[in-house]
C-alpha positions in Angstrom: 20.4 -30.0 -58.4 17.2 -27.9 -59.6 15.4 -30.7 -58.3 16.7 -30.7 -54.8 15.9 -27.5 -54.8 13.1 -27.2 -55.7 12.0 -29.8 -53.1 13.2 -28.0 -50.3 11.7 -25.2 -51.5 8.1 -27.5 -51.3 8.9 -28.5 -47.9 9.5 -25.0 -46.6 6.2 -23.6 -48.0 4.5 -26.7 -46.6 5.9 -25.9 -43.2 5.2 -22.2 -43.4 1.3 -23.5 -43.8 1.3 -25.8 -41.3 2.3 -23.6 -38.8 0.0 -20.5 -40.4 -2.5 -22.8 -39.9 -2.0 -23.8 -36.1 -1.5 -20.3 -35.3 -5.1 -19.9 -36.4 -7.1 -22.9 -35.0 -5.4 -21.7 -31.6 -6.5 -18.1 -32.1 -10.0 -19.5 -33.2 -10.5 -21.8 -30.3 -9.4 -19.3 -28.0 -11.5 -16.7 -28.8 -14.6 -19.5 -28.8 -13.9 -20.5 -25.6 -13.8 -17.0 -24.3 -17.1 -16.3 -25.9 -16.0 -13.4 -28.2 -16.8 -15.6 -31.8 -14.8 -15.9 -34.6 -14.9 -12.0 -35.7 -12.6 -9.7 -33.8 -15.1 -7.2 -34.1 -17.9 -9.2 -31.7 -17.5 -8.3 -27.9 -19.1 -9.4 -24.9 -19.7 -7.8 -21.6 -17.9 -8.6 -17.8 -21.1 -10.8 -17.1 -21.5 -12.8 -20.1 -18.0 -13.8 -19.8 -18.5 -14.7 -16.3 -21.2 -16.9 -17.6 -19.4 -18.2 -20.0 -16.3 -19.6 -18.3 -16.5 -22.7 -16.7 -16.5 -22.9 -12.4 -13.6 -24.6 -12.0 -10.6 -23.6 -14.1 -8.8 -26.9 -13.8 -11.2 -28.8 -15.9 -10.5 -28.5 -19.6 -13.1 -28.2 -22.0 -12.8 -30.3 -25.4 -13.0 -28.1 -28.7 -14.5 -28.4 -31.4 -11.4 -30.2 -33.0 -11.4 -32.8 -30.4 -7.9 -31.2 -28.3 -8.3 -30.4 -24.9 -7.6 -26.7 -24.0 -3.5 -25.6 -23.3 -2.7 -24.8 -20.1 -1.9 -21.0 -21.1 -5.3 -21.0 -21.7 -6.5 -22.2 -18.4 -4.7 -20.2 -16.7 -5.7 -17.1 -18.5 -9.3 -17.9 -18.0 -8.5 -18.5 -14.4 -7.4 -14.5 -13.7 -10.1 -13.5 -16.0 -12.1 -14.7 -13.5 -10.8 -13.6 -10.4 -10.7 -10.2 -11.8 -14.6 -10.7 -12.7 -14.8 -12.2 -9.3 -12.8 -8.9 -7.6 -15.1 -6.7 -8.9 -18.2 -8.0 -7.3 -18.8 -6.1 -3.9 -18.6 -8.1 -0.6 -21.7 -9.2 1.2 -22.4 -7.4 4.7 -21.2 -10.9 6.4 -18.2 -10.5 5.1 -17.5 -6.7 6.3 -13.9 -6.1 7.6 -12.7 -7.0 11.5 -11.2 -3.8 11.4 -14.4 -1.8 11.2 -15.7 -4.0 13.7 -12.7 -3.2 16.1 -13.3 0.5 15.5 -17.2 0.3 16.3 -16.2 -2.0 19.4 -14.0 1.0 20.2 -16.3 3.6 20.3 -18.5 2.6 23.0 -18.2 4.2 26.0 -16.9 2.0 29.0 -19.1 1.3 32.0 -17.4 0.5 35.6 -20.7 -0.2 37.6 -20.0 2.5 40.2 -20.6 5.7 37.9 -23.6 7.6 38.9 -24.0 9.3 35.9 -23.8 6.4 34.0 -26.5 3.8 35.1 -26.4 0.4 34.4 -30.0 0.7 32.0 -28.4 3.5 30.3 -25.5 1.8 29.4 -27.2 -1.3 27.9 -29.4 0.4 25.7 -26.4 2.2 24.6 -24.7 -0.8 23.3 -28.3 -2.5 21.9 -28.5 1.2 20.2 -24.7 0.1 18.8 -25.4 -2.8 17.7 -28.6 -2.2 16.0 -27.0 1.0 13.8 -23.6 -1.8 12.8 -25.7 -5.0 12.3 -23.5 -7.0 15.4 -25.0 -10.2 15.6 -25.0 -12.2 19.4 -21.6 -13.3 19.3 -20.1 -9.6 18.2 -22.3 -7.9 20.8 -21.2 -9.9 23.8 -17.7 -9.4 23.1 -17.9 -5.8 22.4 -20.2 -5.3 25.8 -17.4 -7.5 27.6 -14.6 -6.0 26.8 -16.0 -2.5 27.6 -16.6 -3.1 31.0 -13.8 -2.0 33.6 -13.4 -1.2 37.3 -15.6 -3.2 39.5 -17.7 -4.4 36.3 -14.8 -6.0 35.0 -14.1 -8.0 38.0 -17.5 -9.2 38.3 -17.6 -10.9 34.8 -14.3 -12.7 35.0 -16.0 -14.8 37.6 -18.8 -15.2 35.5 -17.5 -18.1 33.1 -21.4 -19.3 32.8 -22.0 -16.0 30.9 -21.4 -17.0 26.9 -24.6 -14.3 25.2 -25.4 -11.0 25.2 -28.9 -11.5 26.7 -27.6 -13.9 29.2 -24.7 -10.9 29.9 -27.3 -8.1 29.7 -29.9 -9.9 32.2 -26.9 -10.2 34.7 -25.5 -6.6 34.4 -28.8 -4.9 35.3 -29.5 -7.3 38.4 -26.3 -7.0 39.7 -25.6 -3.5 39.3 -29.1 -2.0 40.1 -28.7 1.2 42.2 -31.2 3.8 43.4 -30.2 7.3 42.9 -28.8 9.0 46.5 -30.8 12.8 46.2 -28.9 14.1 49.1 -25.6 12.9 47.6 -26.9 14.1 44.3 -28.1 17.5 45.5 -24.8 18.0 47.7 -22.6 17.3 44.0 -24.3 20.0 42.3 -23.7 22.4 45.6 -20.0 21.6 45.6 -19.1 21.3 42.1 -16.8 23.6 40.2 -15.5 23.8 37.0 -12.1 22.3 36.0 -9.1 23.8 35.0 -8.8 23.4 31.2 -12.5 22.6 30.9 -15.2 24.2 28.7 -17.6 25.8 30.7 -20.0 24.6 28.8 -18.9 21.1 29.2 -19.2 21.7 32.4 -22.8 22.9 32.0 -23.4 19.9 30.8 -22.7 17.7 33.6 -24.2 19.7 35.9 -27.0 19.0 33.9 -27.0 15.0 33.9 -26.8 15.2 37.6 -30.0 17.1 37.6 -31.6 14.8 35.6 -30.8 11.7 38.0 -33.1 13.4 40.9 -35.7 15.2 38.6 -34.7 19.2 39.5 -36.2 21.7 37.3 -34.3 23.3 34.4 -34.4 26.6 36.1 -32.9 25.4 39.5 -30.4 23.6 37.2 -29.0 26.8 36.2 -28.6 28.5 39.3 -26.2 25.6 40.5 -24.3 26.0 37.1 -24.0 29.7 37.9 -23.1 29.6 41.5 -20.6 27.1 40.7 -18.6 29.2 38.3 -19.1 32.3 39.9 -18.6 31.7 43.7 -18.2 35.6 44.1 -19.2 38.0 41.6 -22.7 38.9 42.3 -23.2 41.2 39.6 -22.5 38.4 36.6 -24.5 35.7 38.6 -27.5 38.0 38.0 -26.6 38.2 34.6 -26.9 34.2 33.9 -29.4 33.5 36.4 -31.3 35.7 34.4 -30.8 33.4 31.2 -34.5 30.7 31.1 -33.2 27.8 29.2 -30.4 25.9 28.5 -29.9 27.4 25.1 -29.8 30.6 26.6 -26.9 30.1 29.1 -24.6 28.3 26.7 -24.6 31.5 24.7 -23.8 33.6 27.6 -20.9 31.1 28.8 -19.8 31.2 24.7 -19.5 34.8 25.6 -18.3 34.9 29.0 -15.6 32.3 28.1 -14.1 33.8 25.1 -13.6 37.3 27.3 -12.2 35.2 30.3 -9.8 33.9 27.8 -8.4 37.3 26.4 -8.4 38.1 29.9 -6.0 35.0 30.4 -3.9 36.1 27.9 -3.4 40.4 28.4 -2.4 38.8 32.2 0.5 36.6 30.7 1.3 39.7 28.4 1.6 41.9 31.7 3.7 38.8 33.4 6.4 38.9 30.4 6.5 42.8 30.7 7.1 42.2 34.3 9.8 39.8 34.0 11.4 41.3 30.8 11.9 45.0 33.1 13.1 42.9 35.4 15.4 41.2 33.5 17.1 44.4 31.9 17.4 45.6 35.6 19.8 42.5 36.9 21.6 42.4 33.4 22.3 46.4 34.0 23.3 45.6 37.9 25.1 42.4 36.6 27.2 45.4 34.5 28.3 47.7 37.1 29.5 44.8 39.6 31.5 44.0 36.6 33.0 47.2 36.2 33.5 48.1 39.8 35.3 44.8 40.5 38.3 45.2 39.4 38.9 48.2 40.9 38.0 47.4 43.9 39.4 44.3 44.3 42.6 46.8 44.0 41.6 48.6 46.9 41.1 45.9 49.1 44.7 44.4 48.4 46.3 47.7 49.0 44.6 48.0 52.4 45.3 44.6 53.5 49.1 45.2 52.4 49.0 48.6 54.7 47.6 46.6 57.7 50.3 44.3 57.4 52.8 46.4 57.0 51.8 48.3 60.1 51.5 45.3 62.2 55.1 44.4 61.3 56.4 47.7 62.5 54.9 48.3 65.5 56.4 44.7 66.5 59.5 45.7 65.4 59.3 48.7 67.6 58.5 47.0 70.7 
């Protein structure tokens, strides 16, 4: 009996060891393979373990005790390296759509029949674009394409033999060449006004490209921006004609604007005042027709009942 014991004792201790050992030829190899040695206390850095594991994680690599590696382990090595992988920051080829989309988006559209935007203009606007977001060919010609609208737009659907930029850009400016109409020109900047809702000096502005298309002088420029805006006041066209550059008169419209605007607004104060007295004067009205209704609706009964009544006797009478 103290022998059976003691055998199974034997056996148990042998097992214990056996499995004590495993434990530690696993730990060993798996630390080996991951390049971080035998001590606990070694370490290696994000690129020497890139270095270190193998390209393809499907391949198992033999160890030193002649077993292939688990599958645990490949598959730890595997997200060790997409994690290394992750980390490393994306080459300029492989920049998102999405910021593509948005660069696409922000160039201004070009219709073929806008005379402040000529067709030169607009091209080196979008070679200008494309330059500052590294478009190649490809993303150039579809961001020009799909910019164009209005008569532009119909022209290059029935242009199929168009597949480049350059091919796209050579078409655009001999098809949509236009010399500039001074008399038109000169005949805009006598006419226009500002818009409603518009900054003056926005206004200003275009006043200003049109200018530019016939070659007037800055100074002239700014006596159609003044007329325009004030069509009557003599006395505060003096003032701004008065301004000599461009800098100049968009302080004075700064200025001007802001004390049109309070002016805006003390007029809708007076409106509300307006319609506020006249509001307590109808509810006050409104008041006395109720409280003389009554009463006379009274009166005008009795009456009626005294005409009738009189009628009816003088028939009887006769």
């Amino acid at each position: 009996m103290n022998n059976e014991n003691m055998d199974a004792d034997v056996k148990r201790f042998m097992k214990d060891t056996s499995i004590r050992k495993l434990r530690l030829s696993h730990n060993a190899s798996f630390r080996q393979s991951l390049g971080l040695g035998l001590n606990p206390s070694e370490s290696q850095t994000a690129p020497e373990l890139r270095t270190r594991c193998p390209e393809s994680p499907s391949t198992t690599t033999p160890q030193p005790s002649g077993r292939s590696e688990p599958v645990w382990m490949e598959t730890l090595k595997k997200a060790l390296q997409e994690t290394i992988a992750a980390a490393v920051p994306a080459s300029p080829q492989q920049r998102s759509r999405v910021a593509f989309i948005d660069e696409a988006n922000s160039l201004e559209m070009f219709s073929g029949h806008d005379e402040l935007m000529p067709v030169k203009t607009w091209t080196k606007i979008v070679d200008d674009l494309a330059t500052i977001s590294g478009w190649n060919e490809y993303e150039t010609y579809f961001a020009a394409k799909r910019a164009l609208t209005g008569a532009a737009a119909d022209w290059v659907m029935t242009r199929s033999d168009l597949q480049s930029w350059k091919q796209l850009k050579v078409a655009l400016e001999s098809t949509f060449r236009h010399t500039v109409d001074e008399y038109q020109i000169m005949e805009r900047l006598r006419k226009e006004r500002p818009r409603p809702n518009v900054p003056l000096i926005q206004y200003a502005h275009r006043m200003r490209r049109y200018a530019s298309l016939v070659g007037i002088s800055e100074k002239s420029t700014i006596a159609y921006i003044v007329n325009g805006i004030f069509s009557s006041n003599a006395f505060e066209k003096t003032q701004l004609r008065a301004c000599e550059s461009f800098d100049k008169l968009g302080d004075m419209l700064a200025v001007y604007e802001a004390a049109r605007r309070e002016k805006k607004k003390h007029q809708k104060k007076s409106k509300l005042h307006v319609m506020s007295s006249k509001t307590g004067f109808y509810d006050i009205l409104q008041e006395l027709i109720d409280d003389i209704r009554l009463p006379l609706c009274m009166m005008i009964c009795s009456l009626l009942g005294l005409i009738c009544i009189s009628i009816l006797l003088l028939l009887m009478i006769h």
